[in-house]
Backbone bond lengths (Angstrom), bond angles and torsions (degrees), N, CA, C in turn:
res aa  C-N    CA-C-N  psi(-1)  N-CA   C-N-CA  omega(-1)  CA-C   N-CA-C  phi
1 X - - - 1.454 - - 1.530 109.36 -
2 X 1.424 121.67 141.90 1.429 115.07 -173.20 1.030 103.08 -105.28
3 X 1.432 119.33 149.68 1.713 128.88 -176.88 1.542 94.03 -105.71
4 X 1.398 93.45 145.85 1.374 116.29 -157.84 1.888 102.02 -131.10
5 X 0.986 112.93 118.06 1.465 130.09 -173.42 1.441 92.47 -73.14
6 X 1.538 124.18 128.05 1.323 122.64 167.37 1.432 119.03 -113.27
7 X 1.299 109.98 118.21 1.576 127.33 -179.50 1.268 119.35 -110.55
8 X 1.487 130.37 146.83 1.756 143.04 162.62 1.036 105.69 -89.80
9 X 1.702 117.82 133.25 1.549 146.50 146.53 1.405 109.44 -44.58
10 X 1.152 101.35 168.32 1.686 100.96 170.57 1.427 114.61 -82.65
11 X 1.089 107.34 -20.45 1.559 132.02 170.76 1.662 121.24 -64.61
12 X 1.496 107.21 -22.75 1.294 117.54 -173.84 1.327 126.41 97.27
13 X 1.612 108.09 4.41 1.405 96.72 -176.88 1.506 113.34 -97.76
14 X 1.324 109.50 177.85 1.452 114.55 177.96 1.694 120.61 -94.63
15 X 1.052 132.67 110.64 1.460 134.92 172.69 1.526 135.26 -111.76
16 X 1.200 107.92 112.69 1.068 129.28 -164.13 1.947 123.55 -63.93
17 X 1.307 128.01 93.54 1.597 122.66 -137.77 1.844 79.76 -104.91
18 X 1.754 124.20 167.82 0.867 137.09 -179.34 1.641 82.45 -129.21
19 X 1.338 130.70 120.91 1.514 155.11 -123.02 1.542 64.25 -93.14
20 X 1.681 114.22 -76.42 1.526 115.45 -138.52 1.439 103.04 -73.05
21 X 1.638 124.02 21.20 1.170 123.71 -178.84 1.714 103.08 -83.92
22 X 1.395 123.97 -50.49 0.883 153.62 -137.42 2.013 105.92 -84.16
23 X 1.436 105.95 114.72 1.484 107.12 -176.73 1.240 122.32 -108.51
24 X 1.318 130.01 -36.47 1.404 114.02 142.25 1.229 107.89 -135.64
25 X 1.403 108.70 166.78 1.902 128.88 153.31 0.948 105.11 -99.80
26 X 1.689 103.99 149.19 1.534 117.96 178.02 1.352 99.87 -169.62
27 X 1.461 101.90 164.51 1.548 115.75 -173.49 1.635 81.00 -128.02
28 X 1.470 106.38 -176.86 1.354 151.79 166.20 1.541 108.55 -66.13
29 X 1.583 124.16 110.78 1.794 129.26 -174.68 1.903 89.53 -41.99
30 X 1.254 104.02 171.06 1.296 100.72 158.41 1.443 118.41 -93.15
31 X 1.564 129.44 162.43 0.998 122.18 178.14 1.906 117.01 75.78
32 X 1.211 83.68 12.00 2.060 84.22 175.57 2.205 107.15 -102.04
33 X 1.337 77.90 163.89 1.709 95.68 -166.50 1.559 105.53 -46.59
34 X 1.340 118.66 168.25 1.559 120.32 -177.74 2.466 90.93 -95.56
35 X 1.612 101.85 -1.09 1.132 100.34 155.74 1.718 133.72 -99.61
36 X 1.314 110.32 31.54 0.903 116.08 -138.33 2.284 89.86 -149.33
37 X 1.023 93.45 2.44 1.853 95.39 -143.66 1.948 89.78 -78.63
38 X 1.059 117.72 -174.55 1.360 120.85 169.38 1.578 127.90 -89.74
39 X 1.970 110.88 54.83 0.980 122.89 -163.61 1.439 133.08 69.46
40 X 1.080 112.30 -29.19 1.514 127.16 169.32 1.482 120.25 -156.83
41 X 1.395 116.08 145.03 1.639 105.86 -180.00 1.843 117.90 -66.67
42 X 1.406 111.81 0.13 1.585 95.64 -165.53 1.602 67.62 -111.50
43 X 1.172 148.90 62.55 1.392 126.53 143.37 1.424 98.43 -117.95
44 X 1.498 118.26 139.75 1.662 109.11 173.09 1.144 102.18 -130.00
45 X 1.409 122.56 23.72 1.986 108.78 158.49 0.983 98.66 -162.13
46 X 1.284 115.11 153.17 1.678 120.51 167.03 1.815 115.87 -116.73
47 X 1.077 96.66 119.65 1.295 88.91 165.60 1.837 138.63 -104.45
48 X 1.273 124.62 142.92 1.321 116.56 -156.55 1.420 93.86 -101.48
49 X 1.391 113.01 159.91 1.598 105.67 168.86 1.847 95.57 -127.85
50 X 1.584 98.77 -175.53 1.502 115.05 -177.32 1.320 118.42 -57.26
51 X 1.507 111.68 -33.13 1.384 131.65 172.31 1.888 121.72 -53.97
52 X 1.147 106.01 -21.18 1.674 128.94 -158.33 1.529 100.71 49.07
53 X 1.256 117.89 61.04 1.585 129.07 147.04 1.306 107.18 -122.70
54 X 1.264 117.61 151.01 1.570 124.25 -159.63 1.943 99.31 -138.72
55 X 1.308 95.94 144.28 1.803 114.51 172.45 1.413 122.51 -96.82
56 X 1.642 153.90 96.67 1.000 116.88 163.12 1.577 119.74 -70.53
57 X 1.251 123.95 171.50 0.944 140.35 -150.36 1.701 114.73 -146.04
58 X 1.414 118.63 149.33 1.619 95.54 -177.12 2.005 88.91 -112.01
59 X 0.814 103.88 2.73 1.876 123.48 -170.36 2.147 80.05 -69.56
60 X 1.214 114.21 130.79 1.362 119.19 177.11 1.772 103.73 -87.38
61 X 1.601 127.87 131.85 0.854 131.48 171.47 1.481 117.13 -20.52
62 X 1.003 132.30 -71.01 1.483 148.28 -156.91 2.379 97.00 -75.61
63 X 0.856 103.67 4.32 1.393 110.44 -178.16 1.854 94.04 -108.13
64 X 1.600 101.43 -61.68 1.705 97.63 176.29 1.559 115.86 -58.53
65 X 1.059 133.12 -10.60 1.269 137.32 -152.42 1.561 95.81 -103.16
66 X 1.372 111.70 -31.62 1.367 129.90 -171.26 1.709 125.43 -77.43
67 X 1.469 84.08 -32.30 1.460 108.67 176.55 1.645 112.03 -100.33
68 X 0.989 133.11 -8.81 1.063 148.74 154.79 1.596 111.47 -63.36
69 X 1.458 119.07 -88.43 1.267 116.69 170.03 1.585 113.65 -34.04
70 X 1.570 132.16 -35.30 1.038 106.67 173.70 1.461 128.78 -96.57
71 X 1.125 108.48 32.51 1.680 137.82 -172.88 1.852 101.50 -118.11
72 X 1.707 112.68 -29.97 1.338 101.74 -176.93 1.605 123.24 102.08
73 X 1.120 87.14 -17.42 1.561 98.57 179.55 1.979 110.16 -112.70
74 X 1.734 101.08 156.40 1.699 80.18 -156.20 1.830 74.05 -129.98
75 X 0.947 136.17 -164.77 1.506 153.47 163.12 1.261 112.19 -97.30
């Protein structure tokens, strides 16, 4: 059975990630433009997958990163 990382849209929904899909996390440098932000202000990470399609997320980098390592799988 595959474990499936569960993340929120900015929208509120729930999306279901396949861990070893996933190539990096990232947020926004600090100090960049409010033109510049990760599509919306309530998103605080984006994640990319293998596909080069990407999720924002309102889940803060350092939370996915967290749940990841304790899943075993790293980016």
């Amino acid at each position: 059975m595959m474990d499936y990382l569960a993340v929120h849209t900015i929208d509120g929904r729930e999306v279901m990630i396949n861990p070893k899909a996933i190539v990096t996390i990232g947020g926004p440098r600090s100090g960049e433009s409010a033109g510049q932000q990760l599509l919306s202000d309530k998103a605080t990470c984006m994640v990319t997958l293998v596909d080069g399609k990407f999720v924002t997320v309102v889940e803060s980098c350092d939370t996915l990163r967290q749940r990841l390592d304790e899943k075993g799988a790293k980016p």
